[in-house]
N, C-alpha and C positions, 0 to 999 in steps of 0.2 A: 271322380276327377278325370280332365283329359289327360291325353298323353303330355303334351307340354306342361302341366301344371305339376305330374308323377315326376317329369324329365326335371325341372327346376329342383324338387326337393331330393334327387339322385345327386344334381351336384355338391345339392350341399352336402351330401355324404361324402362323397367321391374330393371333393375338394379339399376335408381335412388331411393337416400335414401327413398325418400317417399313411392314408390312403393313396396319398400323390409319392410319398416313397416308393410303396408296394409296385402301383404301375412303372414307376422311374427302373427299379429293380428289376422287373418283370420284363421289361422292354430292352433292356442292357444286354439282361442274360439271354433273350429270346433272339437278340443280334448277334448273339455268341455264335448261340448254338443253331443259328442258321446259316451263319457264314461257314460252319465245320461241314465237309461234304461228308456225307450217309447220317446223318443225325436228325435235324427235319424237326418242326413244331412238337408231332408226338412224343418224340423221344425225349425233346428234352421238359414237356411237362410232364411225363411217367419218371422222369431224374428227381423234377423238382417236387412231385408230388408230396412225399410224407413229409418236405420241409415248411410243407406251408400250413399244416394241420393246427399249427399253433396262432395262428392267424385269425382264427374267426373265419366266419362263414363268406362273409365280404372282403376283408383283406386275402384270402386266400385266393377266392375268384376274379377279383381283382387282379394281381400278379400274377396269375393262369393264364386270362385275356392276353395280358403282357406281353408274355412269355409266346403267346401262341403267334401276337397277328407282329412281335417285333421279331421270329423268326421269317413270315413272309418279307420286309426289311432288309435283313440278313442275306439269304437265301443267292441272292443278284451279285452280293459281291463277289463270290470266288468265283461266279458264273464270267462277270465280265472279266477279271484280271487274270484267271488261271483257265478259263474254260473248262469250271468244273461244277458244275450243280449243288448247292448244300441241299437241296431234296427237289423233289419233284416240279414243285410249281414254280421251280427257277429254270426248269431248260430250257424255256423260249428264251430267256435272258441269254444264254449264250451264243442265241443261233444270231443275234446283232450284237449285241455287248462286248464279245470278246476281240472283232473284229473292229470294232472303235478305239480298242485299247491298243493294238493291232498298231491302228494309224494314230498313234500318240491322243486320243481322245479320251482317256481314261475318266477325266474329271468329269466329261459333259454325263460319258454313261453313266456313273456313281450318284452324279447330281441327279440325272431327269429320270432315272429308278427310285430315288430316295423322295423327288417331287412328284413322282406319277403313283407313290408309293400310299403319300399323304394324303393327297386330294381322291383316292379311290378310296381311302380307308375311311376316309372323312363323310363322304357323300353316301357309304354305306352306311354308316354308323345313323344317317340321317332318316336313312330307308329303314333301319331297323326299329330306330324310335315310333315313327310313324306306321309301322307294320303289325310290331311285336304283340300289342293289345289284341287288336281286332282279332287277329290269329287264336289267339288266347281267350279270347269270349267264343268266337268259333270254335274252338277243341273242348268247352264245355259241353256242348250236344255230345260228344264222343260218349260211348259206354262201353259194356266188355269187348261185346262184337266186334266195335268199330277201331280198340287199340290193338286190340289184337291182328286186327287186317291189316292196319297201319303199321306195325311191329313185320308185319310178315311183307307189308309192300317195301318196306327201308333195307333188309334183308336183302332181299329179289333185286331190287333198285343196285345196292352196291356189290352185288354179285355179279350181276349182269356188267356193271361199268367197267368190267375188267376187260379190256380190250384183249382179244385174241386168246384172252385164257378164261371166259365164261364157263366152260365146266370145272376147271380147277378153281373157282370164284366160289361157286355152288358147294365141292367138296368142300372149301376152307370152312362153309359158312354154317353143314354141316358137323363138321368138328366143335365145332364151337360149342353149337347147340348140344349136341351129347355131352361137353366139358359145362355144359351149364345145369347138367340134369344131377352130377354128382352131389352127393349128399341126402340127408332126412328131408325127404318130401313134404314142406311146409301145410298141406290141406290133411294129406293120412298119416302124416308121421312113419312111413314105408324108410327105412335105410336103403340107398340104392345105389349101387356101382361104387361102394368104398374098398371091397375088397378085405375086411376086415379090420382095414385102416382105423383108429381111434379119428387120428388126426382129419382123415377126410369128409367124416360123418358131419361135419359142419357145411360142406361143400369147397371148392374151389376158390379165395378171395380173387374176385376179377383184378383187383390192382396186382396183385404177384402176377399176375400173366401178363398183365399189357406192361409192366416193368420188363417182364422176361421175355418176350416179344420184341420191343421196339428197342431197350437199352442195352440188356446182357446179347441179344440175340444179332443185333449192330455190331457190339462188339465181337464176337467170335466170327462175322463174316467177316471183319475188317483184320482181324488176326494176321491173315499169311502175308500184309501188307503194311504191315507194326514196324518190320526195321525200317520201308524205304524211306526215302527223304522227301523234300517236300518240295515243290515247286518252287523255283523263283517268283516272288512278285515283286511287285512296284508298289513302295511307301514314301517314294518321295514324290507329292504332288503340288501341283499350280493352285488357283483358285479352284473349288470344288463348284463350277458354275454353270450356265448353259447360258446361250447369246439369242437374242432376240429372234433369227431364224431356226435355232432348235425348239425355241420355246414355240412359236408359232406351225412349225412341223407338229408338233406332240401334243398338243392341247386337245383337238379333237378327236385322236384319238385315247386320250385318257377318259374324253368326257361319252365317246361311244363305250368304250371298253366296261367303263366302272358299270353300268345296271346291268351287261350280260353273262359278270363277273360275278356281281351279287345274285342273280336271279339262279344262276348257273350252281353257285354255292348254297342255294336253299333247297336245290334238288339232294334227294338222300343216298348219299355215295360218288356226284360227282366229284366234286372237292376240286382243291383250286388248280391242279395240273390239268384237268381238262377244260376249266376255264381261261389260263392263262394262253393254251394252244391255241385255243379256241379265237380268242383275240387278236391273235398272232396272225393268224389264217385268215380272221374278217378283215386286220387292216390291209395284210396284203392283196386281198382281192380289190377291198375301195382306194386302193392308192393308184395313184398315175404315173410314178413309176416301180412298177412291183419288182423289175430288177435289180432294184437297191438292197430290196430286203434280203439279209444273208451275208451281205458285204459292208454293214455299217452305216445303214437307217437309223436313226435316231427314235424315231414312230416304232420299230422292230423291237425297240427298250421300253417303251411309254407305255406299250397297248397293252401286255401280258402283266406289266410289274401293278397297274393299276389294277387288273381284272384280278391277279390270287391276293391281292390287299381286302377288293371286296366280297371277293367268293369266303376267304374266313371269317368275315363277319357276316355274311347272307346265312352261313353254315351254325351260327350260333340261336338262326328264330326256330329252326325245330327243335335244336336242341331244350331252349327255354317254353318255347310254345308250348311246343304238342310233347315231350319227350324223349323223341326221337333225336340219336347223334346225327348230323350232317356231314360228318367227317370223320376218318378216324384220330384228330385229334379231340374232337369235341364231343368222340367218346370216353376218350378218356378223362376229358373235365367234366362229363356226366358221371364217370365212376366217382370222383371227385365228390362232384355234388350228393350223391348217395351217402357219403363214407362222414360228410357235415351233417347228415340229416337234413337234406334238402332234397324234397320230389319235385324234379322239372316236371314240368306243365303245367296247365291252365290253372291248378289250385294254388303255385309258386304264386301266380302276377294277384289273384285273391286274398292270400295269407301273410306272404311275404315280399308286398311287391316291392319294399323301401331295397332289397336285395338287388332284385333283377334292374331297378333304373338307375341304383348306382354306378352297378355294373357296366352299365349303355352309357349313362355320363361317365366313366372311366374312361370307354372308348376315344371320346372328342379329344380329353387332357390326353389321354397317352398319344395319338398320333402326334398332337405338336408339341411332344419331349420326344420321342423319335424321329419326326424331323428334324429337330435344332441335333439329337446325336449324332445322325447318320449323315450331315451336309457338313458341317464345321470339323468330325469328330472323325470324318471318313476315314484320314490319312492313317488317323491312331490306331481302330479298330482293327484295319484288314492286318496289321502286325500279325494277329493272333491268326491268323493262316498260317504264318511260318512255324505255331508248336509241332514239333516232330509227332508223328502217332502214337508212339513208345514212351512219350509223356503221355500224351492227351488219355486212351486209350484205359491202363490202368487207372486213371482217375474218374471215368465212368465206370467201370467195374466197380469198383470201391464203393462209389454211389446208392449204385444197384444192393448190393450189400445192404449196405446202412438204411438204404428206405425201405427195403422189404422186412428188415428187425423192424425200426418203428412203427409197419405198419398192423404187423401180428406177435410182434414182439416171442417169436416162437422158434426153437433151429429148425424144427419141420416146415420151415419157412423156403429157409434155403436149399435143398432137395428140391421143393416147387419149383421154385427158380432156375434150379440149373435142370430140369429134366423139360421147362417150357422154353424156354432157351435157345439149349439144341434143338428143342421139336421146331420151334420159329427158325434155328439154324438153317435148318433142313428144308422144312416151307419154302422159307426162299429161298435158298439151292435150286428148289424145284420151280421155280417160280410161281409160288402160290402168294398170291394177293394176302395179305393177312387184314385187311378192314373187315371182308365178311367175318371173318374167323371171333376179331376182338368184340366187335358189333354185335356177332353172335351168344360169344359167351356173357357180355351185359346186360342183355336185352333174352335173353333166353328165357332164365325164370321168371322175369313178367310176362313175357309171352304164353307161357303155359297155364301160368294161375289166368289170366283173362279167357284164356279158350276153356276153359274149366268150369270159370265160372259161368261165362255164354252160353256152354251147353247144360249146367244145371239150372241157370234161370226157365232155358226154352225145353226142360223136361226133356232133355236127348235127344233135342230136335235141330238139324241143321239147318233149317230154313230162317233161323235169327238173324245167321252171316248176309242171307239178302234182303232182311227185314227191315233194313233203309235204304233213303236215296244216297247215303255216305256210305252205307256197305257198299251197295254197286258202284260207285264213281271207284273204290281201293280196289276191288278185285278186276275192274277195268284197269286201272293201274298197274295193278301186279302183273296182271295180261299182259299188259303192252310193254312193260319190263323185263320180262324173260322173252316175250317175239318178235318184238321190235327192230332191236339189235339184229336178230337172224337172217328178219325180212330187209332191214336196209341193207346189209352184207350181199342179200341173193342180188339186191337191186341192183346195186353197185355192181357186179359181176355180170348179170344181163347190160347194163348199161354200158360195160366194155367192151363186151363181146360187139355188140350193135355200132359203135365204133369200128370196132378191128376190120369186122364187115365191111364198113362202107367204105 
């Protein structure tokens, strides 16, 4: 079957009442917990994670989706009204948004993020339908060799994206990898790095760590910052609308932003913060007057909010495709999908493809129940900006708790927790990236059993890695992943200097 013919019978999945709950649910909570600043898609599906286990394989993923692309949604509000980011791929929102709200503009911003939010989410979701297969008959040719290069190029890739902290990217992403080695060696049955731990000789569950990481590990940074109070905003508003010259300002750039957003997002590790800049940056260079931007452009709200709408749904075809997280939330709904008994990749769209096109027809339903909440529902939601920390704060701890029992149902659960926790504490303290790290510890023990296995097919021979035309394209890749970066940085610096000269 084509894709249009898989995509029809997803909706009829995706269309039953239950299913259209789940997304409703998923979308709600994911505007929640993106309008809360330091919280962010990740975190709050590593919160929701063990409550969805009862859901089936599809309900779950389903309100994962949710959760993930109605925290990008989210995200723009506290940006515009408080000038505070709920996570990363909301900051270009503040650099216009806030300064609209500024000049009593509140409604237009709220509206033409929550409308450039839609139509970018929309128009990826469209890219991914028509994508996802091809990709996925493609990654059948893949064998040990080649996911193992691809394992080590998504690595490289999101190590590398770490702007200005590339070797602290690198160490995160080695920690992982050694946190991924813990336990009985799956091929020689070897005990290795437990320490004589009973408990560890199973290995490390990756869900305790991206729990203790992104939720317990939030919270304790956000700790010394639990009494203060909380901004002022603004709940009482006009029409939630925009006027024919906003709307005619922002169309083209929603409609340039959304494919560089998506394309941007199916790279492995850029994720939507550098796609949102990125759009940011393109409109201002194609606008005619760039000195608007910064001061409450309208186009300054449209370009970014559409680009992280489609970069987290561009970030979900490696996930599905080839295996591979595109983000570190969509590593985390790959721990997800492991913990259902489900292998992303190419044998998913094979076995159980009625899964994955639900999933994509979930997409379309959930952006227009996210718009109808985020345009009519505006004024209601941002309230929950005003819960004090010292509420909010203990009620994710609590969380954290309660899904790390469910998920090993073990107290040597919690010990995990609070000793990754603080390590993530710390991490970022130091400012160490934690996507390599989580990415790593996921993707680690596949990573090894396929280089295992590559070198016992080819008799301990290392000449397998360039024994295709797809080995060489990833190890070109991983090349230009870790030199790239180096080489554009030296460019940029010669190309100053040659200025300053002249």
């Amino acid at each position: 079957m084509n894709s249009f013919q898989l995509l029809l019978q997803g909706f009829g999945v995706a269309m039953q009442p239950m299913n259209i709950l789940f997304v409703t649910i998923g979308g709600v909570l994911g505007t929640i917990v993106g309008m809360l600043p330091g919280l962010g898609p990740a975190t709050g599906v590593a919160i929701l994670l063990p409550l969805t286990f009862s859901l089936g394989p599809i309900g779950a993923l389903i309100m994962m989706c949710g959760v993930y692309y109605g925290a990008m949604y989210g995200g723009s509000r506290a940006s515009i009204l408080i000038n505070t980011p709920g996570d990363g791929a909301a900051i270009a929102a503040t650099f216009d948004g806030y300064p609209l709200s500024l000049q009593g503009k509140a409604e237009s911003a709220l509206a033409i993020s929550a409308i450039a939010s839609f139509i970018g989410g929309s128009i990826a979701t469209v890219f991914i339908a028509l994508l996802a297969l091809p990709v996925a008959r493609f990654a059948i040719r893949f064998g040990s060799a080649e996911y193992f290069l691809l394992y080590v190029f998504a690595l490289s890739a999101t190590a590398s994206m770490s702007d200005g902290k590339r070797l602290k990217g690198f160490l995160s992403m080695i920690i992982g990898l050694m946190v991924s080695t813990v336990g009985i060696d799956p091929q020689s049955g070897v005990n290795r790095f437990s320490f004589g731990i009973l408990e560890l000789q199973g290995g490390i569950d990756f869900l305790i760590v991206i729990i203790a990481v992104f939720a317990f590990g939030e919270v304790l940074k956000s700790f010394r910052n639990i009494t203060d109070g909380t901004k002022k905003i603004q709940t009482k508003f006009g029409k939630i609308w925009i006027t024919k010259e906003e709307w005619k300002l922002s169309i083209w750039p929603i409609l340039r932003s959304t494919p560089l957003g998506f394309f941007v997002g199916v790279l492995p590790g850029a994720g939507a913060t550098i796609a949102s800049l990125m759009a940011y940056s393109n409109e201002k260079r194609f606008s005619k007057h760039p000195e608007k931007f910064g001061h409450g452009a309208i186009e300054g709200v449209a370009a970014p909010e559409a680009a992280n709408n489609a970069a987290s749904v561009g970030a979900l075809i490696p996930m599905l495709a080839l295996g591979v997280p595109g983000s570190g939330t969509t590593a985390v709904m790959m721990g997800a999908m492991l913990m259902l008994g489900l292998q992303p990749g190419p044998a998913l769209f094979q076995q159980q493809s009625n899964i994955v096109w639900a999933i994509i027809a979930s997409m379309f339903i959930g952006n227009i129940i996210l718009a109808v909440i985020n345009i009519p529902l505006a004024g209601v939601l941002v309230r929950i900006l005003a819960v004090p920390p010292r509420v909010l704060y203990p009620i994710v701890l609590g969380l954290t708790f309660v899904g790390t029992y469910a998920i090993a149902s073990s107290v040597a659960s919690f010990y995990l927790l609070l000793v990754f926790g603080i390590f993530g504490y710390f991490m970022s303290k130091a400012k160490f990236p934690m996507s390599p790290f989580v990415l790593a510890v996921i993707v680690g023990t596949s990573m090894e059993q396929y280089f295992r296995r590559a070198y016992k097919i080819s008799n301990g021979s290392l000449k397998i890695f360039v024994s295709s035309p797809i080995c060489i394209i990833l190890l070109i890749l991983i090349l230009g992943s870790i030199f790239l970066p180096i080489i554009q940085k030296n460019f940029k610096k010669w190309k100053m200097q040659r200025q300053a000269q002249v």
